[in-house]
Backbone bond lengths (Angstrom), bond angles and torsions (degrees), N, CA, C in turn:
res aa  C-N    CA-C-N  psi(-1)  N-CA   C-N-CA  omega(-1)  CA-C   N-CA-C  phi
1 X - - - 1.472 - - 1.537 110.03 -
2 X 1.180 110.53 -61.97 1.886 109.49 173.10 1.387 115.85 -59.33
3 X 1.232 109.93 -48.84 1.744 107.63 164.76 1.622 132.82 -48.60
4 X 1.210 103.94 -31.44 1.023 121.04 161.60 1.754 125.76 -68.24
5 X 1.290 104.67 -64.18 1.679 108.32 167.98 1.682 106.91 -60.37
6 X 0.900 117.38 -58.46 1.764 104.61 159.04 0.886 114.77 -11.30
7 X 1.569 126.58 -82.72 1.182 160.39 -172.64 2.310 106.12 -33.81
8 X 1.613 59.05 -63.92 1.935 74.06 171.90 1.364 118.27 -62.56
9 X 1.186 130.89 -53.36 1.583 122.15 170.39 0.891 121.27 -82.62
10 X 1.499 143.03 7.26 1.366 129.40 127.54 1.407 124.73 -53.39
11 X 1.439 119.13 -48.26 1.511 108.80 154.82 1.550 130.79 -54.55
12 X 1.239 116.25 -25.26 1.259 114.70 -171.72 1.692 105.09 -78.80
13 X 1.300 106.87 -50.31 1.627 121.81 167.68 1.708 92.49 -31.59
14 X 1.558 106.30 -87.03 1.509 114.48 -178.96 1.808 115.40 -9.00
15 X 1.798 93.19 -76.53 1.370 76.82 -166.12 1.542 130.36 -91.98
16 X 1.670 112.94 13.38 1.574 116.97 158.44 1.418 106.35 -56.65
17 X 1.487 140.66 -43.37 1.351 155.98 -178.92 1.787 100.49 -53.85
18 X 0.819 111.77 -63.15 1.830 150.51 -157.26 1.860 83.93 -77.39
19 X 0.978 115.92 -82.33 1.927 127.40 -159.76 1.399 118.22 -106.27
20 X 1.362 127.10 16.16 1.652 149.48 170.70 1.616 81.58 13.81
21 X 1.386 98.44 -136.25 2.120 97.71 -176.06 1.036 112.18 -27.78
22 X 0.964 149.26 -53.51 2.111 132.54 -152.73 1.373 94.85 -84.42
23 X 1.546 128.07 7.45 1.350 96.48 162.70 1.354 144.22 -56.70
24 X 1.463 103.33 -34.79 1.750 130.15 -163.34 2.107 85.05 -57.15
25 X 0.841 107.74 -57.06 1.683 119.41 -162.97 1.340 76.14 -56.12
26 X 1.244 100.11 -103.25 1.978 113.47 -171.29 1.455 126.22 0.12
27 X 1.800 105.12 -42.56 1.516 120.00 169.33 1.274 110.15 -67.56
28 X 1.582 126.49 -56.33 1.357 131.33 -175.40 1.317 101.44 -64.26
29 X 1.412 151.57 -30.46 1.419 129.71 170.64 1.534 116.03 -79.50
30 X 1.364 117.76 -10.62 1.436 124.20 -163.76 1.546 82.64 -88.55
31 X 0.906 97.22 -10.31 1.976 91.77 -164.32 1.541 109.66 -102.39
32 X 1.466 123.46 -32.48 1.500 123.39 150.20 1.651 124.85 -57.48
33 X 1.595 96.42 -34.81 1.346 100.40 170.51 2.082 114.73 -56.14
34 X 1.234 80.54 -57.82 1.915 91.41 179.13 1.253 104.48 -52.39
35 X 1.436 135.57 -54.87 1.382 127.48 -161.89 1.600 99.92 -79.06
36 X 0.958 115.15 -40.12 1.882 103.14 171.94 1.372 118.39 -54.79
37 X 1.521 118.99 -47.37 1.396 115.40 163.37 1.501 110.95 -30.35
38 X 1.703 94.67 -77.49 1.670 97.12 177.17 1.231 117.00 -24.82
39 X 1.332 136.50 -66.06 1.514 120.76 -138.10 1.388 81.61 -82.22
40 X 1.461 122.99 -46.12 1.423 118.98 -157.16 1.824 108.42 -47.47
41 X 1.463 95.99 -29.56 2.241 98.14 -160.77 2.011 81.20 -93.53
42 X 1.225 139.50 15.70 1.954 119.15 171.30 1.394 84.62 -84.39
């Protein structure tokens, strides 16, 4: 779980640097992506 969120805000860091504006979007799909994982792995 921490390795993971780690994991995640190092990317997120990354691509504010990397994608300045299109982050806001980029986050909100990274974030449907994660919660679909979720339900998919209960």
């Amino acid at each position: 779980m921490f390795t993971t969120y780690s994991g995640s805000h190092t990317l997120t860091v990354t691509a504010h640097h990397l994608l300045g504006p299109r982050l806001p979007a980029l986050c909100a799909a990274f974030a449907r992506e994660a919660d679909a994982l979720a339900a998919a792995g209960r």
